[in-house]
Every structure is written in C-alpha cells, then in structure tokens.
TIMITI-100898 format. One record per residue (C-alpha): x, y, z; residue number from 1. Coordinates in Angstrom, 3 decimals, decimal comma, padded with zeros to 6 digits, m for minus. Layout:
REM TIMITI-100898
PT          X          Y          Z     k
PT          X          Y          Z   NUM
...
REM end
This chain:
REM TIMITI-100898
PT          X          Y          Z     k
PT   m008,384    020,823   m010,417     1
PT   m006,657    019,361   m013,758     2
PT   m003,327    019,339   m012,305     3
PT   m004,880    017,425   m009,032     4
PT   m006,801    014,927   m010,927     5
PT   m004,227    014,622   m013,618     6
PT   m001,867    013,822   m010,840     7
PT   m003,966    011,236   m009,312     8
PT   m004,436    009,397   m012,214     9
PT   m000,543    008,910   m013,505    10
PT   m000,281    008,067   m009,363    11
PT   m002,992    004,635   m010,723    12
PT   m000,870    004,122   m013,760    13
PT    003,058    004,171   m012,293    14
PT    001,489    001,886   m009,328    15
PT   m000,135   m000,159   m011,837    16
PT   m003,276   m000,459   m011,106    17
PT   m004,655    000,759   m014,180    18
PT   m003,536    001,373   m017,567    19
PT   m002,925    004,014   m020,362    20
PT   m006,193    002,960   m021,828    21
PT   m008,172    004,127   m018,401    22
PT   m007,167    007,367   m017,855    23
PT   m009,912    008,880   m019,000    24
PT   m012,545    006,540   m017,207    25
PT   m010,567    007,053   m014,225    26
PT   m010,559    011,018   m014,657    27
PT   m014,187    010,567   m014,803    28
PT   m014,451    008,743   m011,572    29
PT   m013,113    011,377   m009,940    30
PT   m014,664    014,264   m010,908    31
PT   m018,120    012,539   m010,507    32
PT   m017,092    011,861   m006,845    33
PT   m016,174    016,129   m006,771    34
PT   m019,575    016,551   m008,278    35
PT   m018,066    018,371   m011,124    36
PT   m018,939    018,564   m014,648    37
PT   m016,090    018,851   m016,378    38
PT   m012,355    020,109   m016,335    39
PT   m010,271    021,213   m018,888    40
PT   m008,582    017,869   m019,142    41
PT   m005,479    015,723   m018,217    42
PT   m002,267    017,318   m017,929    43
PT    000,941    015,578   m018,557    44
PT    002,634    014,506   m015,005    45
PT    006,231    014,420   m015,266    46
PT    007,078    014,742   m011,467    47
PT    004,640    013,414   m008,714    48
PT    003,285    015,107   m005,813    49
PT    003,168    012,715   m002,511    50
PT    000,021    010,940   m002,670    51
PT   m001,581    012,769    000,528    52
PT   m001,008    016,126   m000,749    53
PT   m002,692    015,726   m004,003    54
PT   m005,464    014,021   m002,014    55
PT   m005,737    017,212    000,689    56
PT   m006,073    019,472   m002,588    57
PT   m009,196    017,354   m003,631    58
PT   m010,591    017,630   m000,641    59
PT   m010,195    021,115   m000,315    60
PT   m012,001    021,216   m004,354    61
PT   m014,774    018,908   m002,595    62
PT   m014,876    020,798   m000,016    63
PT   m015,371    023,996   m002,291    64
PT   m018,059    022,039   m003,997    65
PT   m020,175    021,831   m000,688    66
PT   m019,327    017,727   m001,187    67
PT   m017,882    017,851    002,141    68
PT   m017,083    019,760    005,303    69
PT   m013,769    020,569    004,076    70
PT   m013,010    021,495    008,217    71
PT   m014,240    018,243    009,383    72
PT   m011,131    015,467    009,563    73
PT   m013,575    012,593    009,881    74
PT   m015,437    013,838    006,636    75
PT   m011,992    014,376    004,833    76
PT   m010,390    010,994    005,635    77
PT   m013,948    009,556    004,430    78
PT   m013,868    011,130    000,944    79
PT   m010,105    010,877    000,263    80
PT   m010,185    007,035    000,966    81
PT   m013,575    007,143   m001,634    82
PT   m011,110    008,759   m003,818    83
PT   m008,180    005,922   m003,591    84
PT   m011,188    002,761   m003,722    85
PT   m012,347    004,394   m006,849    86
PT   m008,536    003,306   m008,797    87
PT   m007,511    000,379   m006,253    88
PT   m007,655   m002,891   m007,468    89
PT   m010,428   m005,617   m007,083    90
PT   m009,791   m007,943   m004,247    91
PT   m009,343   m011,000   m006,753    92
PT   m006,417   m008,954   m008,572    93
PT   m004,153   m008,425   m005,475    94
PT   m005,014   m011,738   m003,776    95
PT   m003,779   m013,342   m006,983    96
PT   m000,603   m010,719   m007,124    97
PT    000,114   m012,182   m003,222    98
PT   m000,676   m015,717   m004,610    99
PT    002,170   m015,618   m007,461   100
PT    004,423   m013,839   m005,236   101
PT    004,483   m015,730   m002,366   102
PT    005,479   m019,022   m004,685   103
PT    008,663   m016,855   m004,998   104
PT    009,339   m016,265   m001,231   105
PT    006,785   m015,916    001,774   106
PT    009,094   m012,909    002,296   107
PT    008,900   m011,480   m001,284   108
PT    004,799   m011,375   m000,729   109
PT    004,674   m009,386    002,253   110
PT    007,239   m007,022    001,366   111
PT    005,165   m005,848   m001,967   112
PT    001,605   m006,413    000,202   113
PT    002,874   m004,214    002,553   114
PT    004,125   m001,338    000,148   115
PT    000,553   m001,498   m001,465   116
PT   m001,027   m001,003    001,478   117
PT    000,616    002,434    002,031   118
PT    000,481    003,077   m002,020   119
PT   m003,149    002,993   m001,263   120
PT   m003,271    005,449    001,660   121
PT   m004,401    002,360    003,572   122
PT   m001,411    003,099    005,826   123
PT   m001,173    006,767    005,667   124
PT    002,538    007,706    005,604   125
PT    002,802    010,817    006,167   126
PT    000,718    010,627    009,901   127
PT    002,764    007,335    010,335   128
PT    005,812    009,811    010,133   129
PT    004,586    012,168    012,876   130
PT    004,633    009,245    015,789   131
PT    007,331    010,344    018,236   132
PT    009,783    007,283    018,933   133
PT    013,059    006,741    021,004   134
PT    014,580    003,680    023,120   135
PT    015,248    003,736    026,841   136
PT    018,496    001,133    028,326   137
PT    016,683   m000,813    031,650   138
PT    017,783   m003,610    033,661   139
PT    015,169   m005,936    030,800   140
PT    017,124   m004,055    028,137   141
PT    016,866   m001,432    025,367   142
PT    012,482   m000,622    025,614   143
PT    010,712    001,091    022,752   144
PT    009,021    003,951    023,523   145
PT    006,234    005,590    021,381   146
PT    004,006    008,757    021,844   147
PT    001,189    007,928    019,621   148
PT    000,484    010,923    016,993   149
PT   m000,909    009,483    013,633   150
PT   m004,429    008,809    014,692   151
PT   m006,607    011,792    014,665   152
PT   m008,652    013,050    017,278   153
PT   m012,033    013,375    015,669   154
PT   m013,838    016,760    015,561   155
PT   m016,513    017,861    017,599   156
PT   m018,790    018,230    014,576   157
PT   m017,952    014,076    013,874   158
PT   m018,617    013,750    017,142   159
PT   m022,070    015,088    017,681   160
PT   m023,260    014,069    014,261   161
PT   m022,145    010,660    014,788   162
PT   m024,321    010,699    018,357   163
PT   m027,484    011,142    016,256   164
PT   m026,817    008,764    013,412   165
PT   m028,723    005,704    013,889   166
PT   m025,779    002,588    014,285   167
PT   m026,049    000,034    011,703   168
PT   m024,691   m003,095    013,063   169
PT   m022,737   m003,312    009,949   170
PT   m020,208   m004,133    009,578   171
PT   m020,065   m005,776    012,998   172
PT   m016,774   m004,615    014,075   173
PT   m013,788   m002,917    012,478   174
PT   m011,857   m006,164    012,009   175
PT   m015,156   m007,885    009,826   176
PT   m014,199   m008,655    006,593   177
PT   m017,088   m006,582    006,005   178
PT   m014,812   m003,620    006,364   179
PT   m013,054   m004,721    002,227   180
PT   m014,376   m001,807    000,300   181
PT   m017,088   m000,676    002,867   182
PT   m017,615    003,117    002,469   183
PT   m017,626    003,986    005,816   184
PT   m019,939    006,614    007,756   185
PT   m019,181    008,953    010,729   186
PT   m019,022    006,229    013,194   187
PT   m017,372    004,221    010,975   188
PT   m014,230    004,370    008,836   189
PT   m013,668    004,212    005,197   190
PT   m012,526    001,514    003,561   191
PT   m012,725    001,020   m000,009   192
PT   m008,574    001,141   m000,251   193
PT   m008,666   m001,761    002,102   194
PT   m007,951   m005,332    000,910   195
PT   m007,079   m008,476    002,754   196
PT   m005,502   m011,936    002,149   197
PT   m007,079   m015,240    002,849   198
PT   m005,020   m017,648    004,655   199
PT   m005,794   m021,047    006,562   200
PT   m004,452   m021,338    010,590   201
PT   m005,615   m024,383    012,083   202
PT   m007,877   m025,639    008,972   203
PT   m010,331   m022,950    009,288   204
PT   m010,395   m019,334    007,614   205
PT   m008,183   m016,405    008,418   206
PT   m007,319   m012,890    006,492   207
PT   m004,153   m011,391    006,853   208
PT   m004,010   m007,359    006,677   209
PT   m001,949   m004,737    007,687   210
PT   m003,156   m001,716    010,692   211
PT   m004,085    001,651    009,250   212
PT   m001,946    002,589    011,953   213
PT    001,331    000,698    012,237   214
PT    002,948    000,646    015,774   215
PT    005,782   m001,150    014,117   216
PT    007,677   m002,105    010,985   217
PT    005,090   m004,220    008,978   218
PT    002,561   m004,181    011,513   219
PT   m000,193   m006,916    010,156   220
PT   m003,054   m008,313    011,929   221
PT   m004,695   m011,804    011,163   222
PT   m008,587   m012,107    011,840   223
PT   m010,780   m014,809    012,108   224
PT   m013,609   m014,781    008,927   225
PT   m016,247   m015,412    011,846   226
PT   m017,211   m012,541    014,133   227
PT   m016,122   m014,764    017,513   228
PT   m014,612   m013,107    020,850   229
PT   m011,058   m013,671    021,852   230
PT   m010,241   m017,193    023,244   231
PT   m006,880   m018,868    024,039   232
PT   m006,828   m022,231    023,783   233
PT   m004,973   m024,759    022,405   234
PT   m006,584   m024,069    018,837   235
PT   m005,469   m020,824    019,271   236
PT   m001,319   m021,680    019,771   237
PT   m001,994   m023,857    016,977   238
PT   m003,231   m020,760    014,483   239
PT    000,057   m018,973    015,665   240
PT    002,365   m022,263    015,217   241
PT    000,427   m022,093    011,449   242
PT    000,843   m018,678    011,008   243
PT    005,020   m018,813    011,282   244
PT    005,362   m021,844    009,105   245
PT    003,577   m019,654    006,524   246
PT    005,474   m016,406    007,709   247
PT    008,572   m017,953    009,251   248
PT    009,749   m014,400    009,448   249
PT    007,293   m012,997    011,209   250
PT    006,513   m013,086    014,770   251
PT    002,914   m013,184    015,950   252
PT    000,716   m012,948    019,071   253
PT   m002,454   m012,661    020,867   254
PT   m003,875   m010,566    023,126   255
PT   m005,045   m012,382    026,418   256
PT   m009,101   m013,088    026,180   257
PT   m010,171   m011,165    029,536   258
PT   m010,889   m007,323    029,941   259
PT   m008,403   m005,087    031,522   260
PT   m005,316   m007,717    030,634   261
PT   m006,596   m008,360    027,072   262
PT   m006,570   m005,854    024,027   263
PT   m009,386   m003,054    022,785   264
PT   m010,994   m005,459    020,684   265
PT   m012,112   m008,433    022,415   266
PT   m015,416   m009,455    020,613   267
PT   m013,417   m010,529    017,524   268
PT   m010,871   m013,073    017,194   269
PT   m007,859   m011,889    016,075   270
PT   m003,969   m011,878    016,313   271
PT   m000,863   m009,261    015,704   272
PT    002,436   m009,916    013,998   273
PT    005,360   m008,153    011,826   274
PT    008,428   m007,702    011,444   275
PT    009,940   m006,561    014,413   276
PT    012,471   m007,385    017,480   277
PT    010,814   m006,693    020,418   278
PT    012,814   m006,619    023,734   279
PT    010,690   m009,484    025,124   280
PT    012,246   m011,541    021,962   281
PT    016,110   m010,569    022,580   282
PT    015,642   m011,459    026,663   283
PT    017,387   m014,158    027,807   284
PT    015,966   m017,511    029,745   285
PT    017,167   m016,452    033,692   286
PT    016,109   m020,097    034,915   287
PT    015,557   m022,946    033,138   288
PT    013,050   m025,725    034,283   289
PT    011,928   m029,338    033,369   290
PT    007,921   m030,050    033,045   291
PT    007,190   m033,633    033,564   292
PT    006,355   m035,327    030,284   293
PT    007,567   m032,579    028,289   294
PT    011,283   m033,790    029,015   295
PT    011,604   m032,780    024,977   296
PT    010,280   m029,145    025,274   297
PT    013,202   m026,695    026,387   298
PT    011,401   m024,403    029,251   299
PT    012,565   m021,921    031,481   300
PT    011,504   m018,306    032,914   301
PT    012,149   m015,303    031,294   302
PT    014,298   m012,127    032,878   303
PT    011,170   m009,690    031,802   304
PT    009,313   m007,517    033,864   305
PT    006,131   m009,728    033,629   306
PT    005,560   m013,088    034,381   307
PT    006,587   m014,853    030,697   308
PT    007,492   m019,095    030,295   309
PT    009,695   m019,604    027,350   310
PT    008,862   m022,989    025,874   311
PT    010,897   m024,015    022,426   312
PT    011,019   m026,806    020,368   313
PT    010,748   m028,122    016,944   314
PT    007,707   m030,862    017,064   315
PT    004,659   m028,526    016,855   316
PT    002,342   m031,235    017,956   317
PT    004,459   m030,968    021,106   318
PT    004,583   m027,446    021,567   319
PT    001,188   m026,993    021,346   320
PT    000,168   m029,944    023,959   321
PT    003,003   m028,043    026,126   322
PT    001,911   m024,575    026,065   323
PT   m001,948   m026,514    026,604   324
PT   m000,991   m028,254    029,792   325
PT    000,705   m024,844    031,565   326
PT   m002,392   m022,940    030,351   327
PT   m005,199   m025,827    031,857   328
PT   m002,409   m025,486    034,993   329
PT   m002,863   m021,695    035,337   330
PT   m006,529   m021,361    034,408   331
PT   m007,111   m023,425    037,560   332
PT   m004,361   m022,450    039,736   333
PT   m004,062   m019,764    043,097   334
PT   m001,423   m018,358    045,221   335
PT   m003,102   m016,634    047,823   336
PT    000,153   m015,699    049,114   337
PT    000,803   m013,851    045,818   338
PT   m002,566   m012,354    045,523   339
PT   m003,190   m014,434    042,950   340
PT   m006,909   m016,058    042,607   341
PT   m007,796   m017,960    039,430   342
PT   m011,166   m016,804    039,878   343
PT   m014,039   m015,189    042,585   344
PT   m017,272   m014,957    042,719   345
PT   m017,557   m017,181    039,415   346
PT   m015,393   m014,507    037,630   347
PT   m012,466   m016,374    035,503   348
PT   m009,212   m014,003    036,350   349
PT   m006,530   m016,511    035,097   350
PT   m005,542   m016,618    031,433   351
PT   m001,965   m015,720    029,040   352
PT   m000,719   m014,064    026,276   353
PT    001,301   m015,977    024,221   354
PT    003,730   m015,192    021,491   355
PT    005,251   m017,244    018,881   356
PT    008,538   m016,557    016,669   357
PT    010,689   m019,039    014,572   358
PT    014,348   m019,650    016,012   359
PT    015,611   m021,883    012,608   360
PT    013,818   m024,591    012,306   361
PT    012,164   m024,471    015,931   362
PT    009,562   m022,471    016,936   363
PT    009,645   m020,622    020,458   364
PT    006,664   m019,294    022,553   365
PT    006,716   m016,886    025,156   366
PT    003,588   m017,418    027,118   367
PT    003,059   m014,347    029,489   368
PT    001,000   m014,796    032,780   369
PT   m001,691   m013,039    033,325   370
PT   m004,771   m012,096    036,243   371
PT   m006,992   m009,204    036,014   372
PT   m008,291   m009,105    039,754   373
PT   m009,182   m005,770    040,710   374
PT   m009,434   m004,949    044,886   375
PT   m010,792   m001,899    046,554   376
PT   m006,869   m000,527    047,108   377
PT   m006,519   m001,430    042,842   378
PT   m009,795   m000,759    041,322   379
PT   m008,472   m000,706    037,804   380
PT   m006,091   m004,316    038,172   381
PT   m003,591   m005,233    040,632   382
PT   m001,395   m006,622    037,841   383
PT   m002,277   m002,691    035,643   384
PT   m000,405   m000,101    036,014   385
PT   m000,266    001,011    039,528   386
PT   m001,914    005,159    040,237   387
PT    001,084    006,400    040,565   388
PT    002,087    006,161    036,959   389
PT   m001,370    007,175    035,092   390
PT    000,594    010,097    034,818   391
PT    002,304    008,594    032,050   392
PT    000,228    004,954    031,311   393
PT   m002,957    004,218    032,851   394
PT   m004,786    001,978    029,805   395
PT   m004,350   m001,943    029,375   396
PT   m001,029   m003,263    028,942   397
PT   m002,103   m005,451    025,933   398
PT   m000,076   m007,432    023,686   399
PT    002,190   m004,938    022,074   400
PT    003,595   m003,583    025,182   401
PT    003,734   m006,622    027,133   402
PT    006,603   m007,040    024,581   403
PT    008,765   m003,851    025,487   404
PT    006,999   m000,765    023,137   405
PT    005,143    001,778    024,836   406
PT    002,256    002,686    022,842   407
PT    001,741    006,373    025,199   408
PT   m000,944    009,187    024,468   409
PT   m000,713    012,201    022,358   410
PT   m001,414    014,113    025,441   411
PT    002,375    013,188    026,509   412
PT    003,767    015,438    023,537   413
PT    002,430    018,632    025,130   414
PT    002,409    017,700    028,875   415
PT    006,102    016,624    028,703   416
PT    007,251    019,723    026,396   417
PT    005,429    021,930    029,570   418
PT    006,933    019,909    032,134   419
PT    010,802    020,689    030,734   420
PT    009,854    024,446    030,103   421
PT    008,239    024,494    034,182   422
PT    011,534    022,823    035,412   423
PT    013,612    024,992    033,793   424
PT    012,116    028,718    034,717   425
PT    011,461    027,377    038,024   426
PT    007,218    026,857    038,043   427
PT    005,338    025,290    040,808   428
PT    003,871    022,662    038,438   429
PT    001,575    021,361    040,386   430
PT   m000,707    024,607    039,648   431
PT   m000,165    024,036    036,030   432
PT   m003,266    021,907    034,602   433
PT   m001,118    020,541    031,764   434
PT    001,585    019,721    034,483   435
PT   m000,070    018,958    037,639   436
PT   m000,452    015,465    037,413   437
PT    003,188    014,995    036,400   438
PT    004,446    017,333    039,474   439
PT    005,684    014,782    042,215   440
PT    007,416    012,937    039,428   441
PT    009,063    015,801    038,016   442
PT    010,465    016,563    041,132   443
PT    011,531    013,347    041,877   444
PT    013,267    013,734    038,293   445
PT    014,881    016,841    039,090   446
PT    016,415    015,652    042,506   447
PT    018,137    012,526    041,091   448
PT    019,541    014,675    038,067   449
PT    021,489    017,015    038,945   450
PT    022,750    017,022    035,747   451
PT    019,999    018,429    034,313   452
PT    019,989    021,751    032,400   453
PT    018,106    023,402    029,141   454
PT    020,089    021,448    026,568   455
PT    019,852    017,509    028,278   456
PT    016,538    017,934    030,289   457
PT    014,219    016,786    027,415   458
PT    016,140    013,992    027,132   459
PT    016,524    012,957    030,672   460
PT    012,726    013,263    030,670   461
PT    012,193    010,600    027,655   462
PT    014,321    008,501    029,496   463
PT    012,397    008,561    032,949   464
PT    009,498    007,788    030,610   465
PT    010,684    004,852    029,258   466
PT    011,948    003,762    032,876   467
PT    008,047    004,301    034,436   468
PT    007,246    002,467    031,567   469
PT    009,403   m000,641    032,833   470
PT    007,601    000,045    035,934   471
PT    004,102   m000,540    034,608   472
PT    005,646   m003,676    033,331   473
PT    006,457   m004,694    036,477   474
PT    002,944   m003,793    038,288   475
PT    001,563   m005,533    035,339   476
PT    003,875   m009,193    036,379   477
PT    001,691   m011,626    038,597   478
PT    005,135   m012,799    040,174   479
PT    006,951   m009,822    041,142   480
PT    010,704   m009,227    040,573   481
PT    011,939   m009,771    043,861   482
PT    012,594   m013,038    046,056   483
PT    009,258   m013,529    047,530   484
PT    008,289   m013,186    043,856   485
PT    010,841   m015,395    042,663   486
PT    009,488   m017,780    044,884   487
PT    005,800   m017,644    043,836   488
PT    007,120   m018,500    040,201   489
PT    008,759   m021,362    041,307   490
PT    005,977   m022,451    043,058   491
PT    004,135   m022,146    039,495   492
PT    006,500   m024,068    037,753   493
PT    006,606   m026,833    040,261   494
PT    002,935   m027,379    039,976   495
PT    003,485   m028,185    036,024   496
REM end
C-alpha cells in the first residue's frame, strides 16, 4: 500500500497539480477513500508506474478492504476515478490554465487540455490502446475502420444492481455539465476527473470537453449549458462557423436531429470535433453547381457514398444563409421517384448533417442528406444499413461514420478471428453460432479470393470489412450512386 499511494502522489506532483507541501494531505485523501488507518508512510518515487496500474493495485487494496467489489468493473472504474478527483484540479484552475494558454495559440490550448485529460484517467489510455484499427482503399478512398474495444461491457452484478437502484434524474444526461466532479453511481459514471471549458458559439453558452472514449485523435465534444434536444437550424451552422474561428484547426459536426439517422444522444444538444482527416474531408467535388442568389458561395456534390453538398466560402454571414436555404429546401422537399418523402403521416423524415472545417481563410461545409423513412421491406431505415450487412453494421450511421470511420462492435474481434480459423480447416459455418450470421458472406469472400490462404486470409477479411462498410454508406445515401441516382440529385440541386 505505501509504494501504491506513494506512487500516486509524486504522479499529482510531476503533473502539477499539487505541490511538495501536499503530499501528506494528499496521502491522507487516499487512504481515507481505502478506509485505512494508517500506512507506514511515503516512499521516495524515483521511477513511475503507468497511472492505471498503480490505480488497479488500489483497487485491488479497496477491494481487500471490503470498500468495493474488487470483481465488479463498474465498481472499479467508480472508485479509481474517486481516486484521481481527489488530486485533480478545481475547475477554476484549469479553465484559467486553458485561458492563458490559448492567448499563446488556440492550438497550444488544446494540445495541453487534451494531455490533461488522459493525465487524469479521464481518457483512459491504456483501453484507448486496445481499439483495433486499420484502413481499407475503395472507390471514395482510403476508409477508417475501427472494432471498438475500450469501453467495457458492464458486469452482470452492475447490471442487476443498477435495475433496482432507484434513477435520480440527476444529472439529466451524461453530457450535463452536471457530470464536472459528479461521483457517479451504478447507472451512472464517475466523474470527479472530469473538467470542461466554457466557450461562446452563437452568443449563448457552450463547454468544450474531450470523450472518455476517443474514436479519433483529439476527439472533443462541445455541449450546449441547457439540457435541449438536437436541432439543426441555422443557429446551429452558425455555432459550428463559431466553433472553427475559435479552433480553426479543428473540424466539427453534428449529428442529424431525427432517430435512426441522428446520433445516441439526441435529447441534448451537442456537437463533435478534433483533429482528424476524415475521408469525407479529402473527397473531391464530382459536380459543381450554381444556387441562385448564392452566385458567391462555391457549391457542388460530393463523390461520397452518401448524399453530401459541399458549400465554401469566406463571408460567414453567407455561408450560413446558404447552408439555411438548401436545408428549408430539403426539409420540405419529395422525390417519390427516389423514395424519398419529406414527411408521412405528420412524421418529419427530412433533415442533414452538416460538417464544418477551415480551408485558409474560408470555411467549407459538407452538408450530408438525410431521410429516416422506414417501409415494411426496411423496417429499421431505407437509407440504414441494408439486412444483409448487420452481419457486420446494423446500428445508426451517425456523424462519425458518415465521414469514412467505422465505429464496429467488439463482437467483430471474436466472430471474425472464428470466421478465418472456419475457412481455413474447412467448417460449415453456418452451424457455428459465432459464425453463422457471417456464413453467406464468407463464402462469397472465399470465392472471389482465391488467393486466400492461412498467412493473407485475416487480412483479406479486414479488407471485405471495410468494403461492406462502404456499402452501408451507400444504403445509407438518399441519392444512390448510379444514374437514376445521379439524376434524383440533380433534380435536388435544381430545386435550390
């Protein structure tokens, strides 16, 4: 225990958020949270442990100390992140650390904001690092492809216990700024390593954070201080146009405001950023267009999968009253003859996603199309990933994708590895549970690689991943990639 806590504490003083003078208040801290007494005191720390293993030791001690189930994930990620809000700085402190650094460089703020928020645990490295990640060359280019392993399943004990605990509407969601320094429960996560940065989009108040789990190099989101659903509007493109003339390197987006084509989270108002090249950013215009009265707004159709407008542009004012005037056109619009409906039986079905990056000094905005009409043949979307691929994708395509990463389930990791070992011995894998649904496209593999053997079939697997995945894209397009498609787009564009 006095190496642990010993360790811990120099961890505080190297990152600075304490000093010489608090070690032993700190020391204290900790073993009141272990519900120990004492300990034979602080050791000298010459060489640091990772963070996450000296944390997994105290939980083991807490666990030894009937303070928690030490088995229990859910009650181990709630006590270490106790452990890391008892030595993390008050709000106030880093907000002013951002503050002073950001006069510097906008770039020089989120590059030390970010490394605190792993410092902390916030970000936990180390599951971060276990994410499975490789690209896949497509006609739309080089896709990202990610089997997601760094969130944990929770535990059956969580599980139940968390069914009888009473819910306390607090805080209201896990993007509230509630969640700064909130200790968490069963049903909800800790946070007392969690701090967030005020910022103004649009002259009203925003926080910019980070996710626990980043999909992607600096992965921050931005949420609104009120607890408001989703809504795209022309106040929303001008909180993104706000957001990259703070963060001019930084993208950002937002998820589209209707179920099945928006994000998880739609009863809080919120966007996602970083620093990050998506495909969808390196595609090139494929046909560029002229919208009456925005003669000074460069516009033109995107060669992506889905259905994205490119509009670019340095006037903001403009931009904004641009990307307005094609969203009024498609809230209202249908295409019968593309199955497209704007709305039915007083259901709204029409809405976008758009995305905003800085080119220079002018800002560009992809704004991706989208309609989440379900029919009897497509009871989960028309424009969702069609049955045949659930195999690999069946949840929403939300923002993150719609740019060109896969964000695909932990159950891929083990389903794929059992695929390659039934191809290779031979194995009906349709009789395999782990395999079954994955059968007809293994098959499908196997006959159009021929190729294929025990030292290149893994990899010819990730790759037919990554091209379903431009598949799903496609489902997910409201004008499809071929000439009768091409033709319902232009029958879009000629309406604006």
């Amino acid at each position: 225990m006095e190496k642990l806590i010993s360790q811990l504490v120099e961890y505080a003083v190297r990152k600075g958020w304490i000093s010489d003078e608090d070690r032993v208040w700190a020391a204290n801290r900790i073993l009141e949270a272990l519900h120990a007494d004492g300990f034979g005191g602080l050791e000298e720390a010459d060489a640091l442990m990772p963070v996450n293993e000296i944390l997994d030791g105290l939980c083991d001690i807490a666990s030894e100390h009937k303070v928690i189930d030490g088995e229990s994930v859910t009650e181990r990620d709630l006590f270490d992140t106790k452990l890391m809000g008892l030595l993390t700085p008050r709000p106030s402190e880093i907000i002013k650390e951002f503050r002073q650094r950001y006069e510097e460089s906008p770039e020089t703020a989120t590059d030390w904001y970010y490394g605190f928020s792993q410092d902390t645990n916030y970000i936990r490295r180390d599951r971060i690092a276990k994410d499975e990640r490789w690209t896949v060359d497509t006609g739309y280019g080089k896709l990202d492809i990610s089997i997601n392993l760094s969130k944990p399943e929770k535990d059956p004990k969580a599980i139940a216990a968390a069914g009888k605990a009473k819910s306390t509407g607090y805080p209201k969601c896990l993007l509230c700024v509630e969640n700064e320094g909130y200790a968490g429960h069963l049903r909800h996560p800790a946070r007392q390593n969690h701090r967030i940065i005020p910022i103004t989009l649009g002259g009203k108040d925003f926080f910019l954070q980070y996710s626990p789990y980043v999909y992607y190099n600096e992965h921050c989101i931005v949420l609104n201080k009120e607890h408001v659903p989703m809504h795209i509007d022309r106040q929303a493109f001008e909180n993104l146009l706000d957001f990259v003339t703070l963060f001019p390197h930084y993208f950002i987006g937002s998820n589209a405001d209707l179920p099945i084509v928006g994000g998880s989270v739609l009863s809080h108002d919120h966007y996602q950023g970083g620093r990050f090249e998506f495909a969808m950013a390196r595609a090139q215009v494929e046909k560029a267009f002229r919208i009456e009265g925005y003669e000074d707004v460069e516009a033109g159709i995107v060669k992506w999968p889905m259905s994205v407008i490119r509009i670019k542009g340095c006037d903001r004012g403009r931009l904004i009253e641009c990307a307005g005037h094609i969203l009024d056109c498609w809230r209202q619009y249908d295409d019968p003859e593309a199955s497209i409906f704007h709305e039915t039986d007083g259901e709204r079905h029409n809405t976008i996603t758009p995305i905003v990056r800085r080119r220079g000094e002018a800002y560009e905005m992809d704004l991706v199309l989208r309609n989440n009409l379900t029919t009897e043949e497509y009871p989960l979307g028309l424009f969702h990933p069609h049955q045949e691929k659930h195999h690999i994708k069946k949840e929403n395509i939300g923002l993150i994708e719609v740019m060109g990463l896969a964000i695909l389930p932990a159950r891929l990791k083990t389903e794929l590895a059992a695929v390659r070992e039934g191809i290779l011995s031979g194995k009906d894998l349709s009789e395999d549970p782990a395999t079954a649904s994955h059968a007809e496209w293994a098959k499908a593999v196997k006959a159009a690689h021929p190729e294929l053997d025990e030292g290149n079939c893994m990899d010819i697997l990730r790759h037919e991943v990554g091209l379903v995945f431009a598949g799903v894209l496609e489902d997910a397009g409201v004008f499809k990639r071929d000439e009768k498609g091409r033709e319902a787009f232009a029958r879009f564009t000629a309406v604006l």
